[in-house]
N, CA, C and O atoms as a GROMACS GRO file, in nm:
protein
  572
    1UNK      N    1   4.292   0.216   0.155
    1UNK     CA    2   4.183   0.215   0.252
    1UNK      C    3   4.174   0.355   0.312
    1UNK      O    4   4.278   0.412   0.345
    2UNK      N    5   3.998   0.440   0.338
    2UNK     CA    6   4.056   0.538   0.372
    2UNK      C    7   3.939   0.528   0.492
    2UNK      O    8   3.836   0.464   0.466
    3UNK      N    9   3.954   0.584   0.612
    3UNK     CA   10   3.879   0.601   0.722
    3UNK      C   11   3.813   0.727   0.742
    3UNK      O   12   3.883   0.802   0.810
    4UNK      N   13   3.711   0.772   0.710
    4UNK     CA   14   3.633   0.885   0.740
    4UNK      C   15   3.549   0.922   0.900
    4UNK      O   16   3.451   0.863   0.944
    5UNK      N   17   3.614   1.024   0.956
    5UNK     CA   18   3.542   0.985   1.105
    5UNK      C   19   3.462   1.139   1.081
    5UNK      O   20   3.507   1.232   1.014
    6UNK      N   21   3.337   1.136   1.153
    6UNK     CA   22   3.258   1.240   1.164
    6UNK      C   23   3.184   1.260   1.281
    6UNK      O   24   3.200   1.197   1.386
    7UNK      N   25   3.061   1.394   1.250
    7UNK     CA   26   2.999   1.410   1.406
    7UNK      C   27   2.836   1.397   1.285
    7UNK      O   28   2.804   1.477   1.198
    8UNK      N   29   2.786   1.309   1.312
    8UNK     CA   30   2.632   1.347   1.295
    8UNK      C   31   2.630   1.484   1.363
    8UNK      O   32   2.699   1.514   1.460
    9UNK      N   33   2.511   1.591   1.278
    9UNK     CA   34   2.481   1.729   1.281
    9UNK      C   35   2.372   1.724   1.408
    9UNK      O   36   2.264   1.673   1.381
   10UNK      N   37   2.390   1.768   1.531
   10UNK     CA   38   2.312   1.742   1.610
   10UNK      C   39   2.172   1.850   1.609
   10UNK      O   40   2.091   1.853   1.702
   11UNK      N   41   2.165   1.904   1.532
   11UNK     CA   42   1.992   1.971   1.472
   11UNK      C   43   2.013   1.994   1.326
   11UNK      O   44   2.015   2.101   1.265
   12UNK      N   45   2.030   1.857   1.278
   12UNK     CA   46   2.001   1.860   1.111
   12UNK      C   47   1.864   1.821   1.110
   12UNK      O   48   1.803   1.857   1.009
   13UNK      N   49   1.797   1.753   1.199
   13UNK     CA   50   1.620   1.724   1.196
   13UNK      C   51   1.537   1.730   1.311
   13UNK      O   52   1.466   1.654   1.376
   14UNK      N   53   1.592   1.922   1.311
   14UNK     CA   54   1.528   1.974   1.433
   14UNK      C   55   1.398   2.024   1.406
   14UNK      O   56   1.340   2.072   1.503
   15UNK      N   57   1.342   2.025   1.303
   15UNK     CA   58   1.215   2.100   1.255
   15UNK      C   59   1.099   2.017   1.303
   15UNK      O   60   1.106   1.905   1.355
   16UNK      N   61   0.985   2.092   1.275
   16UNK     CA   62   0.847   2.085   1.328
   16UNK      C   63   0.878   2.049   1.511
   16UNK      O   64   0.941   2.096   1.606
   17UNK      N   65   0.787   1.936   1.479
   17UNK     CA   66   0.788   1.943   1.667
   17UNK      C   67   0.862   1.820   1.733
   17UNK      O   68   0.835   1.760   1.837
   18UNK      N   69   1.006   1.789   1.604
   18UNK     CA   70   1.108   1.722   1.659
   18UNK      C   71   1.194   1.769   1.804
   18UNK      O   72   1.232   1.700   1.899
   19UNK      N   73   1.206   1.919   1.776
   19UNK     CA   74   1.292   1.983   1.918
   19UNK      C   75   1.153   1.980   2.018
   19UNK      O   76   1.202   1.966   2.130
   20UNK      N   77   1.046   1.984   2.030
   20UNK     CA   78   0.980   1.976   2.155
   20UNK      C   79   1.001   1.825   2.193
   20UNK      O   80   1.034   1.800   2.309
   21UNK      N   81   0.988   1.745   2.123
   21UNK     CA   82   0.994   1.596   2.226
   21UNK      C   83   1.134   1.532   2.227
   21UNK      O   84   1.158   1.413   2.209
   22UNK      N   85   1.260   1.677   2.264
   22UNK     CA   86   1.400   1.634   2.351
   22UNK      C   87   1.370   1.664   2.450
   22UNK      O   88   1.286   1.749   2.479
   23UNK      N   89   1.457   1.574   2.545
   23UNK     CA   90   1.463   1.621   2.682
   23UNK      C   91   1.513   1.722   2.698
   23UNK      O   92   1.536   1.795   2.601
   24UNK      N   93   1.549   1.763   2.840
   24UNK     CA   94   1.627   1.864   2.886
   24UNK      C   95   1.718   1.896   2.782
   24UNK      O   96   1.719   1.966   2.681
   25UNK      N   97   1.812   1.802   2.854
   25UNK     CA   98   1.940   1.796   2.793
   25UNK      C   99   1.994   1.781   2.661
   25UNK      O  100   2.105   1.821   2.625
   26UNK      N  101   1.919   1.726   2.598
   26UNK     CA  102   1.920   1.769   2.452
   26UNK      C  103   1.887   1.856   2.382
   26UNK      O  104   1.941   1.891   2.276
   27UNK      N  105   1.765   1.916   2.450
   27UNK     CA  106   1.756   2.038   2.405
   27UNK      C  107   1.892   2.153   2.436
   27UNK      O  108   1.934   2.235   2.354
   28UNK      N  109   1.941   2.133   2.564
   28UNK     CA  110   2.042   2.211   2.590
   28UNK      C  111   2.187   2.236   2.455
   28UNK      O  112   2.250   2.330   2.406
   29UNK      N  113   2.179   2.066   2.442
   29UNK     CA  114   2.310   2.050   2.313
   29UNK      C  115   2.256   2.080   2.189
   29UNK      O  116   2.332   2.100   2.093
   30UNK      N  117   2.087   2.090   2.173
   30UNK     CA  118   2.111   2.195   2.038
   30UNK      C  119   2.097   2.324   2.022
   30UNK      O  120   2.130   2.378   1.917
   31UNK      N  121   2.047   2.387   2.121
   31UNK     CA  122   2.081   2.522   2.187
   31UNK      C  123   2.261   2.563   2.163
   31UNK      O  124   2.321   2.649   2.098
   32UNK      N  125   2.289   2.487   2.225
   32UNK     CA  126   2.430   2.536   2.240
   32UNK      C  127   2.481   2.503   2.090
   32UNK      O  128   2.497   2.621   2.057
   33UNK      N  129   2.501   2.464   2.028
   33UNK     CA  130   2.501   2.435   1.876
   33UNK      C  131   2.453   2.540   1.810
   33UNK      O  132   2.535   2.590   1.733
   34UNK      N  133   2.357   2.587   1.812
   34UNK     CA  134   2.266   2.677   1.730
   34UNK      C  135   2.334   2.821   1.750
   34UNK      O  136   2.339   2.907   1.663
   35UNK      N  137   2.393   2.835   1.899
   35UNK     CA  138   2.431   2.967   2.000
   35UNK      C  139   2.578   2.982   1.914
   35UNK      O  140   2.612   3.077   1.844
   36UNK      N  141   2.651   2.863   1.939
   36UNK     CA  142   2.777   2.849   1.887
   36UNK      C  143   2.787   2.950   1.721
   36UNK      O  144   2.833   3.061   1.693
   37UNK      N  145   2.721   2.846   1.647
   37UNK     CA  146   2.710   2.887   1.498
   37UNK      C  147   2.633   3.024   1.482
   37UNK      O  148   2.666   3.088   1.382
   38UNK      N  149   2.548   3.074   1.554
   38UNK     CA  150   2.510   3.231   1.582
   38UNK      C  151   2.606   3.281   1.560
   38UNK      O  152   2.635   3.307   1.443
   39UNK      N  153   2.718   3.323   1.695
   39UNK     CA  154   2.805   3.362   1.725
   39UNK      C  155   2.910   3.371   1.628
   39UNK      O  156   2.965   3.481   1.621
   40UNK      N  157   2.972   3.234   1.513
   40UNK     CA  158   3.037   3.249   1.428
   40UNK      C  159   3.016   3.310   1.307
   40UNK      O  160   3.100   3.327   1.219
   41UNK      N  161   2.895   3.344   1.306
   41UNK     CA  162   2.834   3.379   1.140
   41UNK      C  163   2.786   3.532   1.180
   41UNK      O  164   2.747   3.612   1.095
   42UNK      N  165   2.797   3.568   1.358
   42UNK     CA  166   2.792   3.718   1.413
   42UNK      C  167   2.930   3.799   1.407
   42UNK      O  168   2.952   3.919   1.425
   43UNK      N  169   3.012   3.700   1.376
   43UNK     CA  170   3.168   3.751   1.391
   43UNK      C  171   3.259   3.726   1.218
   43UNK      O  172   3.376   3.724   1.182
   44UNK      N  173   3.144   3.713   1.162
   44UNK     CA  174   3.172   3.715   1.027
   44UNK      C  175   3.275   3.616   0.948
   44UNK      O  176   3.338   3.624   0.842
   45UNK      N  177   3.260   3.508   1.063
   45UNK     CA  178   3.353   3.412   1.065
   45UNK      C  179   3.263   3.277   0.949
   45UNK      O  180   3.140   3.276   0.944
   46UNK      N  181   3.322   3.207   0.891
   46UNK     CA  182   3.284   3.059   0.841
   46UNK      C  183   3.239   2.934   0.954
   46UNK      O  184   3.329   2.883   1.021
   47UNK      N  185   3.119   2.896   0.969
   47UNK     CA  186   3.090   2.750   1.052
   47UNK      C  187   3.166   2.664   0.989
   47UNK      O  188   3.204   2.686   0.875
   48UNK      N  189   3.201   2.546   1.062
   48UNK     CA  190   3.224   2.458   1.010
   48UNK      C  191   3.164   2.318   0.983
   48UNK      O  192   3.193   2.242   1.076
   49UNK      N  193   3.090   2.257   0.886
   49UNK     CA  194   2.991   2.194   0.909
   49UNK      C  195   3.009   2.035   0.913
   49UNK      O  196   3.091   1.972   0.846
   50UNK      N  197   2.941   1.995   0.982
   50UNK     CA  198   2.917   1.806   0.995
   50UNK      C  199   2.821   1.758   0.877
   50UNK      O  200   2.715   1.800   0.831
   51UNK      N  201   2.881   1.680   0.856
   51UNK     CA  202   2.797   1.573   0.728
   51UNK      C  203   2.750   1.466   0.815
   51UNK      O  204   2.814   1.422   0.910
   52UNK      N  205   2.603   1.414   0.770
   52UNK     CA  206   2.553   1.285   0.790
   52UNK      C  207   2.617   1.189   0.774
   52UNK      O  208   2.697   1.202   0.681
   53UNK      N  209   2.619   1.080   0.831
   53UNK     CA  210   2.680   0.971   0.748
   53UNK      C  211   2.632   0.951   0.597
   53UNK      O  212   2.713   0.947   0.505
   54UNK      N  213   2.498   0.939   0.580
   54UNK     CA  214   2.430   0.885   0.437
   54UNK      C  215   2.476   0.988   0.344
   54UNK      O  216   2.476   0.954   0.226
   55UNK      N  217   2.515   1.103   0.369
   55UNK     CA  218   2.587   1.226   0.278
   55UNK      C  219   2.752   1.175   0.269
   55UNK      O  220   2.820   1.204   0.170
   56UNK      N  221   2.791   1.120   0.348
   56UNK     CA  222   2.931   1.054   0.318
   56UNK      C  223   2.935   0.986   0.242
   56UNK      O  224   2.979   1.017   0.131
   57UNK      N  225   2.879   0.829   0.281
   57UNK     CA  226   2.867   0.725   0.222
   57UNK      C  227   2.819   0.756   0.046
   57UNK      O  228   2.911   0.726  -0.029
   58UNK      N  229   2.716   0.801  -0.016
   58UNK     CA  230   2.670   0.859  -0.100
   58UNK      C  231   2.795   0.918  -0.202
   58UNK      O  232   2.811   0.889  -0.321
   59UNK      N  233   2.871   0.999  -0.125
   59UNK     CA  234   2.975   1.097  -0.196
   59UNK      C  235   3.118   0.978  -0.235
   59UNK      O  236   3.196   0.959  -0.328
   60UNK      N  237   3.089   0.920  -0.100
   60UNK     CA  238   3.222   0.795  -0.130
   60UNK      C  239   3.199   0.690  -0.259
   60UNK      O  240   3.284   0.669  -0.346
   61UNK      N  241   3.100   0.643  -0.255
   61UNK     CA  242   3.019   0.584  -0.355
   61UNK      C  243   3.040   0.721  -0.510
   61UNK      O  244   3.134   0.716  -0.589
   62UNK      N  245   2.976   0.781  -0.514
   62UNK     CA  246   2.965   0.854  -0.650
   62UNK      C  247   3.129   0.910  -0.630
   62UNK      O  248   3.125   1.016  -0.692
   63UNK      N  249   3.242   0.898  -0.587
   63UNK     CA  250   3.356   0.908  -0.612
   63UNK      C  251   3.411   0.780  -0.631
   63UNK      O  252   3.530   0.805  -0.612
   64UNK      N  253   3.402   0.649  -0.658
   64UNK     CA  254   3.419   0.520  -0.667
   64UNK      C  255   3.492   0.443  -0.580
   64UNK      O  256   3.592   0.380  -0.614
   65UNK      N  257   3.423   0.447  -0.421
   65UNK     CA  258   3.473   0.412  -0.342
   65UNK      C  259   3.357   0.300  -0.282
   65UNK      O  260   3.238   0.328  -0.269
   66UNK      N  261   3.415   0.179  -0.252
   66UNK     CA  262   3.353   0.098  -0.203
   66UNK      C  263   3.315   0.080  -0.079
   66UNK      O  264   3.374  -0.012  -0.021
   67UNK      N  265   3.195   0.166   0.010
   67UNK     CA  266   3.182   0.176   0.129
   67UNK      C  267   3.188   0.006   0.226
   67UNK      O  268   3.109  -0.088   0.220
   68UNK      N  269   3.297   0.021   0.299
   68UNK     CA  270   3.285  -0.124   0.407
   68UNK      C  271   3.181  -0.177   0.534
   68UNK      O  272   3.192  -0.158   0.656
   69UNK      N  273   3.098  -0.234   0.474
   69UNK     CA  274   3.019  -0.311   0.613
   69UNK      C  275   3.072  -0.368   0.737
   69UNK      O  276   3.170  -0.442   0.729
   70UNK      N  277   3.029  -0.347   0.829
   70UNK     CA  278   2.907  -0.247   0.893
   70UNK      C  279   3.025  -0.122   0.910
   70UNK      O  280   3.145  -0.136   0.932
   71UNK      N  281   2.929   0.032   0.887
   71UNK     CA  282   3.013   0.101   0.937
   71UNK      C  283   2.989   0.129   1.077
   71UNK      O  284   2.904   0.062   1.134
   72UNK      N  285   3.048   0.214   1.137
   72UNK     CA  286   3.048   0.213   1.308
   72UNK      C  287   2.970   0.326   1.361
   72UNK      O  288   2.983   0.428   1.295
   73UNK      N  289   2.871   0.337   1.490
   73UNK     CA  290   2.852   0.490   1.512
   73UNK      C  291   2.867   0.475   1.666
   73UNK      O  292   2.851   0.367   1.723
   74UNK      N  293   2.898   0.580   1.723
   74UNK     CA  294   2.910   0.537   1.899
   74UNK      C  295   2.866   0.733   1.916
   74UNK      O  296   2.915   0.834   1.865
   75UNK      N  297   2.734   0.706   2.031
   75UNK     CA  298   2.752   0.780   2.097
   75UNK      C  299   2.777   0.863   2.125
   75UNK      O  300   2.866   0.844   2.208
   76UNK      N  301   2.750   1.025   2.108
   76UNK     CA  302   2.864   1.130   2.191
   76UNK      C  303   2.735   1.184   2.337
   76UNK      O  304   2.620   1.229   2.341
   77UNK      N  305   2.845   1.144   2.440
   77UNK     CA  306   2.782   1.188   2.587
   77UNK      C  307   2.837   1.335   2.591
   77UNK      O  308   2.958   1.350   2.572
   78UNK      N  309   2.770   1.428   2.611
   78UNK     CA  310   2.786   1.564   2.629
   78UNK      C  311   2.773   1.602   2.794
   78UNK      O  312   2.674   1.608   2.866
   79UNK      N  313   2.851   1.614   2.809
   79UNK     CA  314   2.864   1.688   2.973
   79UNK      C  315   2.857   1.862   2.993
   79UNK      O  316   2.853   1.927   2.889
   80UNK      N  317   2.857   1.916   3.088
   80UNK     CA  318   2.910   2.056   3.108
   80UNK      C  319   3.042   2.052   3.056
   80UNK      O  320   3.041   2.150   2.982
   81UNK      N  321   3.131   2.012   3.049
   81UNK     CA  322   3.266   2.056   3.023
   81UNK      C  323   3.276   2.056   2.820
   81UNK      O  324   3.345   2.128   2.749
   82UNK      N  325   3.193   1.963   2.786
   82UNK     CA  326   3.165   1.947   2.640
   82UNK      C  327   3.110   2.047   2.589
   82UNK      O  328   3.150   2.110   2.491
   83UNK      N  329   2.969   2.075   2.683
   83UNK     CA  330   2.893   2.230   2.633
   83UNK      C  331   2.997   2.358   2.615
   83UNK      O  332   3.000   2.428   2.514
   84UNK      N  333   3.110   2.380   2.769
   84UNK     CA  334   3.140   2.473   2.798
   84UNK      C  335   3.276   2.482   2.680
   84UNK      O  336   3.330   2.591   2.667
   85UNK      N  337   3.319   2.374   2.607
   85UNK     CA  338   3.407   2.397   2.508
   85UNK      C  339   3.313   2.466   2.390
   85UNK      O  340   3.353   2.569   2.335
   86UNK      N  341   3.178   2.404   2.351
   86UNK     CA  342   3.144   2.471   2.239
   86UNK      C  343   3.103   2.607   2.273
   86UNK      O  344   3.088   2.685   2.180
   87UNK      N  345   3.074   2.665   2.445
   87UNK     CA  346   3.021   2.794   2.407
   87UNK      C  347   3.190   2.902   2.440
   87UNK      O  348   3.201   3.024   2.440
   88UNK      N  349   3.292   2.803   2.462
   88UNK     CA  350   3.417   2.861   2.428
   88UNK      C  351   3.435   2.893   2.297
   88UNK      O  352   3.514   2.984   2.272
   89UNK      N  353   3.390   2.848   2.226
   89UNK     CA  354   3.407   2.900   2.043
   89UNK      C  355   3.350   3.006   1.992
   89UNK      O  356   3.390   3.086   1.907
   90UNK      N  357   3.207   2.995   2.080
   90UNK     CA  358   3.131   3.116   2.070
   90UNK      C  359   3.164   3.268   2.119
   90UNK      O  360   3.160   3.375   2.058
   91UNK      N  361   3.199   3.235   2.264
   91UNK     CA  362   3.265   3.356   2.338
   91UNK      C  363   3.426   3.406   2.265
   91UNK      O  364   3.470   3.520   2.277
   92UNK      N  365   3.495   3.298   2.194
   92UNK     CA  366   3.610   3.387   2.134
   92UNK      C  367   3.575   3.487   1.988
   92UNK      O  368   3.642   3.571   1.929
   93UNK      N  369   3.468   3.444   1.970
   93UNK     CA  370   3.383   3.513   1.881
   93UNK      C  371   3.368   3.679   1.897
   93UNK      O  372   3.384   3.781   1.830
   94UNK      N  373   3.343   3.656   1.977
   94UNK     CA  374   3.263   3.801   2.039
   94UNK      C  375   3.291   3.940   2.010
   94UNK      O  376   3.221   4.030   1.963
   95UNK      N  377   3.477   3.934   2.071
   95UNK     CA  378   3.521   4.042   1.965
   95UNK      C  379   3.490   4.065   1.807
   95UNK      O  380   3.492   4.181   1.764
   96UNK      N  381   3.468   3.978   1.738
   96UNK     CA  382   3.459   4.023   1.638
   96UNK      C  383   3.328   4.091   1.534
   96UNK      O  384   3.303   4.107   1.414
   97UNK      N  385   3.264   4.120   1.672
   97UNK     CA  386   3.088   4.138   1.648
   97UNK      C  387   3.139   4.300   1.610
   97UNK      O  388   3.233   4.369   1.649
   98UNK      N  389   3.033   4.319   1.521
   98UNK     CA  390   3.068   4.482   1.453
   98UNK      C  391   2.962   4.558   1.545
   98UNK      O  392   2.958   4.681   1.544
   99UNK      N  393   2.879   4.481   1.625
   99UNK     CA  394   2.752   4.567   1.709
   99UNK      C  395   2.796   4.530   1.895
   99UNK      O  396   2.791   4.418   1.945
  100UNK      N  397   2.837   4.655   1.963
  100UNK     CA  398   2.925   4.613   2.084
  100UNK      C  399   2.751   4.537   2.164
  100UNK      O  400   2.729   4.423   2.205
  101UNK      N  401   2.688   4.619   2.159
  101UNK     CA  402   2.564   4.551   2.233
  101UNK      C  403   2.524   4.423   2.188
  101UNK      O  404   2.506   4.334   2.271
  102UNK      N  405   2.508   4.402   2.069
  102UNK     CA  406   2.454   4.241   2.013
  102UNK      C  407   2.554   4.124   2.102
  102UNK      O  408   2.513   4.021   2.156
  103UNK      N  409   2.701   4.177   2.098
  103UNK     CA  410   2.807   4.076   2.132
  103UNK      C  411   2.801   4.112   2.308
  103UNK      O  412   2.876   4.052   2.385
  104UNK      N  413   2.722   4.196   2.347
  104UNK     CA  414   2.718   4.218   2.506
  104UNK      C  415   2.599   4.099   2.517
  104UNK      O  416   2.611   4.000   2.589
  105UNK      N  417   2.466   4.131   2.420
  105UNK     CA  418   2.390   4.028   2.481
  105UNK      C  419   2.429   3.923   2.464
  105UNK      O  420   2.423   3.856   2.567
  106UNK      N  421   2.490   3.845   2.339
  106UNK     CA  422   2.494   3.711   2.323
  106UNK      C  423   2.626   3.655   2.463
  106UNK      O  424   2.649   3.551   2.524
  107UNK      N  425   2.676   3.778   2.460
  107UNK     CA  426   2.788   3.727   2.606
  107UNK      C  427   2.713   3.642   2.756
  107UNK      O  428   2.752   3.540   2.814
  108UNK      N  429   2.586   3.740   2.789
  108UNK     CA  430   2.482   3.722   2.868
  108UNK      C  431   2.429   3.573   2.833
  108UNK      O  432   2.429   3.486   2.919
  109UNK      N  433   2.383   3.549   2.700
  109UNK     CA  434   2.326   3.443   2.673
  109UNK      C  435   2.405   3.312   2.681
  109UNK      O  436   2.359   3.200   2.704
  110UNK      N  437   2.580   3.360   2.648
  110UNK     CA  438   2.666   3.264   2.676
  110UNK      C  439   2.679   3.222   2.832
  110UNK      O  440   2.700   3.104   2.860
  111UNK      N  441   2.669   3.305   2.916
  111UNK     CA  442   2.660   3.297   3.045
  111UNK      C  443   2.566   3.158   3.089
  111UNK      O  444   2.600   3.048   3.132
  112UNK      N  445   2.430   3.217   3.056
  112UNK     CA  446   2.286   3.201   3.070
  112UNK      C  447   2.327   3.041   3.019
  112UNK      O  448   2.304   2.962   3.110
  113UNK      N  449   2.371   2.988   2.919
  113UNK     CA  450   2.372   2.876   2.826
  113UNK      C  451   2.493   2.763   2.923
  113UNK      O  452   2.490   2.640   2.916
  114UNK      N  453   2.581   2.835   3.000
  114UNK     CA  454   2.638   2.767   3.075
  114UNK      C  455   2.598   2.732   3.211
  114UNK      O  456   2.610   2.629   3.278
  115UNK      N  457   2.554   2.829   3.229
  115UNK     CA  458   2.447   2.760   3.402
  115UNK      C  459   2.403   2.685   3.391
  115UNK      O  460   2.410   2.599   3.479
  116UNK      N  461   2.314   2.658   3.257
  116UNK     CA  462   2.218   2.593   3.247
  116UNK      C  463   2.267   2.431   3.213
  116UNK      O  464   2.210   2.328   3.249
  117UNK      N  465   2.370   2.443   3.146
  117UNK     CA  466   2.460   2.320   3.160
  117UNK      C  467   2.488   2.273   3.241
  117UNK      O  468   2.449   2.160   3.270
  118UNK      N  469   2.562   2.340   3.307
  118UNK     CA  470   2.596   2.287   3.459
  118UNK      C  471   2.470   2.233   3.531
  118UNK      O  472   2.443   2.115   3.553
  119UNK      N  473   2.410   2.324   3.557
  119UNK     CA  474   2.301   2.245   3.660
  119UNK      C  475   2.211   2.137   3.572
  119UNK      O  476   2.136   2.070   3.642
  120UNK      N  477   2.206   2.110   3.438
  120UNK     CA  478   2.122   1.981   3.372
  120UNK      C  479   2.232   1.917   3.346
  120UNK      O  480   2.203   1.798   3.356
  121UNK      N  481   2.309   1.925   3.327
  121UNK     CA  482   2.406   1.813   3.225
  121UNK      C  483   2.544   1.791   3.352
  121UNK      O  484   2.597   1.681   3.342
  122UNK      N  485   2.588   1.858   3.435
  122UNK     CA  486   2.662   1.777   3.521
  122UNK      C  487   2.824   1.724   3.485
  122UNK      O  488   2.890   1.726   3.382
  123UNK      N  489   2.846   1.689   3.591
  123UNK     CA  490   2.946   1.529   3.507
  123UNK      C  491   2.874   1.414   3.479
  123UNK      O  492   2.941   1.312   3.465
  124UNK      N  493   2.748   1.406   3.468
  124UNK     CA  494   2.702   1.288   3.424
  124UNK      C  495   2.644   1.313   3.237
  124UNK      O  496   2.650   1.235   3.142
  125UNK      N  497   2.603   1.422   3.243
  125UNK     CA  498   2.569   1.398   3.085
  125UNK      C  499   2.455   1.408   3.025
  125UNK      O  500   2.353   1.450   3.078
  126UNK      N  501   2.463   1.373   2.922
  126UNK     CA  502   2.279   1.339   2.791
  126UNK      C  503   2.408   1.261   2.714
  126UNK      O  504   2.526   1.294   2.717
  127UNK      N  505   2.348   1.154   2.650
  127UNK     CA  506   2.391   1.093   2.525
  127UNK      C  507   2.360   1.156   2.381
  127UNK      O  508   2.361   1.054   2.311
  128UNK      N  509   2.340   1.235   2.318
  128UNK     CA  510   2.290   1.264   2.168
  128UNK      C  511   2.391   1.268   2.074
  128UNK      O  512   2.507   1.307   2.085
  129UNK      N  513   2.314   1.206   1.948
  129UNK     CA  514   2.384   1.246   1.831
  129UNK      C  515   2.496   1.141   1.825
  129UNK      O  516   2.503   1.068   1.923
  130UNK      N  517   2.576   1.124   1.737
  130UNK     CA  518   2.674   1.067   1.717
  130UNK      C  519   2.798   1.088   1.637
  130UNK      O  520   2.804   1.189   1.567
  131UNK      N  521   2.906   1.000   1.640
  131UNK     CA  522   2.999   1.012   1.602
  131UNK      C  523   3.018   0.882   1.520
  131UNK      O  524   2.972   0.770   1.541
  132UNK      N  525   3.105   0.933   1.407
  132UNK     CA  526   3.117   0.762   1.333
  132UNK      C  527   3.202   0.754   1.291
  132UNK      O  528   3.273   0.854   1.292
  133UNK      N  529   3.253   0.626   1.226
  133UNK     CA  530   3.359   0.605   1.100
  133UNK      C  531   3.356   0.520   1.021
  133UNK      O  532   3.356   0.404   1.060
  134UNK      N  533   3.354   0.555   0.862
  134UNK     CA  534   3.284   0.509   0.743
  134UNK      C  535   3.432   0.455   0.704
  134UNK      O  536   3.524   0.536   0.695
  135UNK      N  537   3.452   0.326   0.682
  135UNK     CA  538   3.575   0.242   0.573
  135UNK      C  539   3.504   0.254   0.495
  135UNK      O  540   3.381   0.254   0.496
  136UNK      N  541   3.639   0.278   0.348
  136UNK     CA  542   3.592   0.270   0.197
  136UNK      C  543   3.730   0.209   0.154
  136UNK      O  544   3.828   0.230   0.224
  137UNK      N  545   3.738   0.138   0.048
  137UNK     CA  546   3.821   0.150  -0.034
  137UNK      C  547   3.787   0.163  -0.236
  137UNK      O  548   3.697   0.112  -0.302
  138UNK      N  549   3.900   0.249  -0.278
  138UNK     CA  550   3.858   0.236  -0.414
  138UNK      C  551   3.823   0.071  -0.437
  138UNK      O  552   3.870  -0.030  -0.386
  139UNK      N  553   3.704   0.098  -0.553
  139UNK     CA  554   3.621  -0.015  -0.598
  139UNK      C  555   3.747  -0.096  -0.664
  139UNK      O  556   3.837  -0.012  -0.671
  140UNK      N  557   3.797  -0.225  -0.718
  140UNK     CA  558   3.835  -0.321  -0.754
  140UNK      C  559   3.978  -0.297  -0.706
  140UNK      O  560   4.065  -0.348  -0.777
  141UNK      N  561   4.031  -0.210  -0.566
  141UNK     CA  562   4.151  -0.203  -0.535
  141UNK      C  563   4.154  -0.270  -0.375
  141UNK      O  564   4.070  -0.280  -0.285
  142UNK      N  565   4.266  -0.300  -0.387
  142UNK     CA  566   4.282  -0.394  -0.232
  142UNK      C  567   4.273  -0.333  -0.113
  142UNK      O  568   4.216  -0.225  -0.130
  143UNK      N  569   4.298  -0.347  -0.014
  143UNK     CA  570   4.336  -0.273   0.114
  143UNK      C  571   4.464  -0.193   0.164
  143UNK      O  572   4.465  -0.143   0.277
   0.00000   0.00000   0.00000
């Protein structure tokens, strides 16, 4: 039996005029997402990427794994302290920008990206996106 846990990609279907009708606060968490992965691919570093569930399930399947019903998804509530970890990934970044000004502004923008957290998102939050976990087991094998 194997348990696959993941993050749904929180702007994998950000195009056309999907990002205008988020709220605030969602817009904030794919901002900060977008800022994050800037920052890593400015520092010549590798992102690290989230799979869909249906890109799991799919791969588990064409590897001969028998995906288990129902699989699960819950929720991820994003607070200021959630934002301020991902634009912590970003800011350890920084040194490694080959342009001192590019990594001065995006520092600014990291700033800018945390106020803005704080004062929309709080300790109370936005709900977006999710988190899951897909059971499989190989096809005609037990648990």
């Amino acid at each position: 039996l194997v348990h696959v846990v993941g993050l749904s990609p929180v702007y994998a279907l950000m195009g056309g005029d999907a990002y205008a009708k988020l709220s605030e606060g969602e817009k904030l968490v794919v901002d900060t997402a977008r800022l994050r992965d800037a920052c890593i691919l400015l520092a010549a570093h590798r992102p690290y990427r989230e799979y869909p569930p249906a890109w799991i399930i799919r791969s588990l399947r064409n590897h001969g794994f028998e995906v288990l019903d129902p699989w699960k998804s819950y929720g991820v509530i994003w607070k200021h302290a959630t934002v301020k970890r991902q634009l912590d990934v970003a800011r350890r970044k920084l040194p490694y920008f080959t342009d001192e000004g590019v990594a001065k502004a995006m520092s600014a923008q990291i700033d800018e990206m945390d106020a803005r957290a704080r004062d929309t998102l709080g300790t109370t939050g936005v709900t977006f996106g999710s988190d899951y976990v897909i059971s499989a087991r190989l096809e005609g094998g037990g648990e």
